[in-house]
C-alpha positions in Angstrom: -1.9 1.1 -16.1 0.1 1.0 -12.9 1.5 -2.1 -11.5 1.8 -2.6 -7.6 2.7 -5.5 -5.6 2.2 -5.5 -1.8 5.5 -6.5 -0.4 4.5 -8.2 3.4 8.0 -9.2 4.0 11.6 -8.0 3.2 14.6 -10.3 1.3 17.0 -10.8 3.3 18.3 -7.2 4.6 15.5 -5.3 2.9 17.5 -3.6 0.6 15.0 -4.3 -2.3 11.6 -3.5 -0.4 10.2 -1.0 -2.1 6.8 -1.7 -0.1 5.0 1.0 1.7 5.4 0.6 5.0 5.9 4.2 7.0 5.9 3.3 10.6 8.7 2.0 12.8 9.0 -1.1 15.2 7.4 1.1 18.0 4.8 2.4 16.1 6.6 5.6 15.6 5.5 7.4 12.2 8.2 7.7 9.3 10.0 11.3 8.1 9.5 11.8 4.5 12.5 11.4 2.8 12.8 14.3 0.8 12.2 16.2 3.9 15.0 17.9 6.5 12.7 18.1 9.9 12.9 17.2 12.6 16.7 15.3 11.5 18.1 16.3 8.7 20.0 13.3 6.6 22.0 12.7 3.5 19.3 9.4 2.5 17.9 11.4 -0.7 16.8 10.1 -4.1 19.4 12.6 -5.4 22.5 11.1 -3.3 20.9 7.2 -3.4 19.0 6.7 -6.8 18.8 2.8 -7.1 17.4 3.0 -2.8 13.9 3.1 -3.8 13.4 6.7 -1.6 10.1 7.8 -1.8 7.2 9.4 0.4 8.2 8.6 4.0 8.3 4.5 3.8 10.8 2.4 5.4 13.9 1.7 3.1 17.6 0.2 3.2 20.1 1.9 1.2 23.2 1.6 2.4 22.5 -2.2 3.2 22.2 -1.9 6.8 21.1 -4.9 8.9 17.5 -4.0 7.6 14.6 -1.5 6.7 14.3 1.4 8.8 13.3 5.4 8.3 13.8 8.5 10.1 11.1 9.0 12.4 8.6 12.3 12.5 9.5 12.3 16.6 12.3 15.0 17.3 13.6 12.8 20.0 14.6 9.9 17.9 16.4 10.2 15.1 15.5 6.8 13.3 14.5 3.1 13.9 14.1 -0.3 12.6 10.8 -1.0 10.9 8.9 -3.7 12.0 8.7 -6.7 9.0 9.3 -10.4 8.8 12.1 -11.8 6.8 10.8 -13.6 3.5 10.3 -17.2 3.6 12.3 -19.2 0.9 11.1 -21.6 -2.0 13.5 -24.6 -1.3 15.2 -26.2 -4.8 13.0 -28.3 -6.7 13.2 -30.1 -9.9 10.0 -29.8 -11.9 9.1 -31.3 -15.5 8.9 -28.9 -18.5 8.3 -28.6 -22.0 11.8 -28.3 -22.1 13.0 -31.2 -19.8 13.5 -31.9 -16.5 15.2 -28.5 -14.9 16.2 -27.7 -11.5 15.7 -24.0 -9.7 18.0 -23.5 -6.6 17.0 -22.5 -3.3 15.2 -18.7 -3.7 14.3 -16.2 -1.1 11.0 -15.6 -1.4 10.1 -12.1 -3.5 12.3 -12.8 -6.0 13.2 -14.9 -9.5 15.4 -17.0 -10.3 16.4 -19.5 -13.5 17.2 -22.8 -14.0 20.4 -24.3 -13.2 20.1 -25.8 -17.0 21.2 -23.5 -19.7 20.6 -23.5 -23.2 23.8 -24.4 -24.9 26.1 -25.6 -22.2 26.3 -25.3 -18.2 28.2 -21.6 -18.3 26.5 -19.7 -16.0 26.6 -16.7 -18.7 24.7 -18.8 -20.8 20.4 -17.9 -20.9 18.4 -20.3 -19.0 16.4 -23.0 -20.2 13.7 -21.3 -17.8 12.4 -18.7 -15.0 10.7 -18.9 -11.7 8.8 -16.7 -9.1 9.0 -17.3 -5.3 6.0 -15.9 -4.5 5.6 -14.8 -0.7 2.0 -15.5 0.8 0.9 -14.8 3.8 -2.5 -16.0 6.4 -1.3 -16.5 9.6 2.1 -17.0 8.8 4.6 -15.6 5.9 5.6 -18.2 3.7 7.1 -18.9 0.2 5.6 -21.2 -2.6 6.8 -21.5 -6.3 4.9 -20.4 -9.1 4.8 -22.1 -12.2 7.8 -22.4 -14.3 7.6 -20.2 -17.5 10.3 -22.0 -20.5 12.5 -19.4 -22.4 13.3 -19.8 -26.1 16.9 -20.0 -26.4 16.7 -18.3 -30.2 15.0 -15.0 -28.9 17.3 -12.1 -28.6 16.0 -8.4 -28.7 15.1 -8.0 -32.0 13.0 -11.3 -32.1 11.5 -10.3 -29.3 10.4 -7.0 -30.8 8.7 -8.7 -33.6 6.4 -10.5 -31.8 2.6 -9.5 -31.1 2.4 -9.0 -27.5 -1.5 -9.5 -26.3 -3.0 -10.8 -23.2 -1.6 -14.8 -24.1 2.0 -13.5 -25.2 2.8 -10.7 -22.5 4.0 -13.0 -19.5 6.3 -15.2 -22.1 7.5 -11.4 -23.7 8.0 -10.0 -20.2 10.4 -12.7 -19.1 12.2 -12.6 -22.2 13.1 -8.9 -21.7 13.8 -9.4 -17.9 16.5 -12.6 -18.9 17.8 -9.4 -21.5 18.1 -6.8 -19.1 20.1 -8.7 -16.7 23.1 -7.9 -18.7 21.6 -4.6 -18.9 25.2 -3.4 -18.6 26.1 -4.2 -22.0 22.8 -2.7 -23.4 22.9 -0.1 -25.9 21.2 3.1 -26.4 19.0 1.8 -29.4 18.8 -1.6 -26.9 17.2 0.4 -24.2 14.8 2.5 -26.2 13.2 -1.0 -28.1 12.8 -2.1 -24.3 11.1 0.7 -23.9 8.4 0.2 -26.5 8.3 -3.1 -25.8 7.4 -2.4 -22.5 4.8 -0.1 -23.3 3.2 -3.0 -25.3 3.1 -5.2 -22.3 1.9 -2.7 -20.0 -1.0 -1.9 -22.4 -2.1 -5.4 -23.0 -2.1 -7.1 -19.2 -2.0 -5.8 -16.1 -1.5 -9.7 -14.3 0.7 -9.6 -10.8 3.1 -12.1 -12.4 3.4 -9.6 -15.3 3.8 -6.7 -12.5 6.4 -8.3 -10.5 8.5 -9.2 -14.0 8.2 -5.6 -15.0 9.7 -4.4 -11.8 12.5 -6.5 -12.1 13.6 -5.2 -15.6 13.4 -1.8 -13.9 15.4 -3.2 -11.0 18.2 -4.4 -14.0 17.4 -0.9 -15.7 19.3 0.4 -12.7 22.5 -0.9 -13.8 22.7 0.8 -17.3 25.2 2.7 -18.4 23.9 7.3 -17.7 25.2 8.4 -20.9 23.5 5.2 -22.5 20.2 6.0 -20.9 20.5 9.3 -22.0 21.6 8.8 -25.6 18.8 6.7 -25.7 15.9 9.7 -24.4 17.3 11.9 -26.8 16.7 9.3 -29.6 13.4 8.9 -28.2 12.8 12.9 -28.5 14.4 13.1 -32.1 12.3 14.7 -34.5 10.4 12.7 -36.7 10.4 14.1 -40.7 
């Protein structure tokens, strides 16, 4: 099962769109990227890895003032792409199971968690919960929150493991694992490879857009493991079983 959320605006400069947009503010059509006519460039998946560079759509990966591509017309090199800058969720306080909590201001596209923490106000401590801003869009782009969805401050990895993920559990297990990966440079190689399965779990049992848009932010935090971590942990994966 694939997972694909349509992306109508860009956060802030764009440098997490990973939309597929392939045509320029003038209506020019996008160069692929793993392509050296008409303008050669350096912008590959091999030299950028975390830029999102794929088929010809418009990216931002060396945080330029937004989205843009090389175009397929030999007399311009490269231009903007046309797309509106995301709305933003403004901070609310909403009641929970867990209390009263308060999410900050959010660009819209993107999560965010509580200011309240589990076990004191540390920033590096888990949040009592997690948000979506979710970006819609009639005849104007703009932000709404979703639903809060409460974190369990006793569930680490390994609870999270145990648990049965089905159609009712798999947004409360997805969030989990994307509050885990966000320290995903402290992750280990066994650490990664139980995301992994527990990912296929969720994949397998819903296929929701709230679900989708989680799962591509644990691949977002993914980026920021440790190489020789991620591939300790592939040739775990590939170990012979006796």
């Amino acid at each position: 099962m694939l997972f694909y959320v349509e992306e109508t605006c860009q956060v802030g400069n764009g440098a997490s769109y990973r939309g597929t947009l392939a045509v320029t503010e003038t209506g020019r059509t996008c160069q692929r990227l793993d392509r050296q006519t008409p303008h050669g460039h350096d912008r590959t998946a091999r030299n950028y890895p975390a830029g999102g560079l794929v088929e010809n759509y418009c990216r931002n990966p060396d945080d330029w003032s937004a989205i843009w591509c090389y175009t397929t017309d030999p007399a311009k090199r490269w231009e903007l792409c046309d797309l509106p800058v995301c709305d933003y969720c403004k901070e609310e306080s909403v009641e929970t199971e867990a209390g009263q909590v308060t999410f900050p201001r959010t660009d819209g596209g993107s999560f965010n968690y509580s200011a309240e923490r589990c076990n004191s106000s540390a920033e590096n401590e888990k949040p009592l919960a997690t948000r979506f801003c979710r970006v819609t869009q009639n005849t104007t782009v703009t932000a709404v929150w979703d639903q809060p969805v409460v974190l369990r401050c006793d569930t680490d990895l390994h609870n999270l493991s145990q648990i049965v993920v089905n159609n009712e559990t798999a947004l409360s297990v997805a969030t989990e694992l994307q509050v885990i990966t966000t320290q995903a440079e402290t992750l280990s190689s066994g650490d990664v490879s139980t995301i992994t399965d527990i990912l296929h779990k969720i994949v397998n049992a819903s296929g929701t857009e709230q679900i989708g848009e989680s799962i591509l932010t644990i691949a977002d935090n993914f980026i920021k493991v440790n190489e020789t971590v991620l591939l300790d942990s592939h040739q775990t994966d590939r170990a012979p079983t006796r």
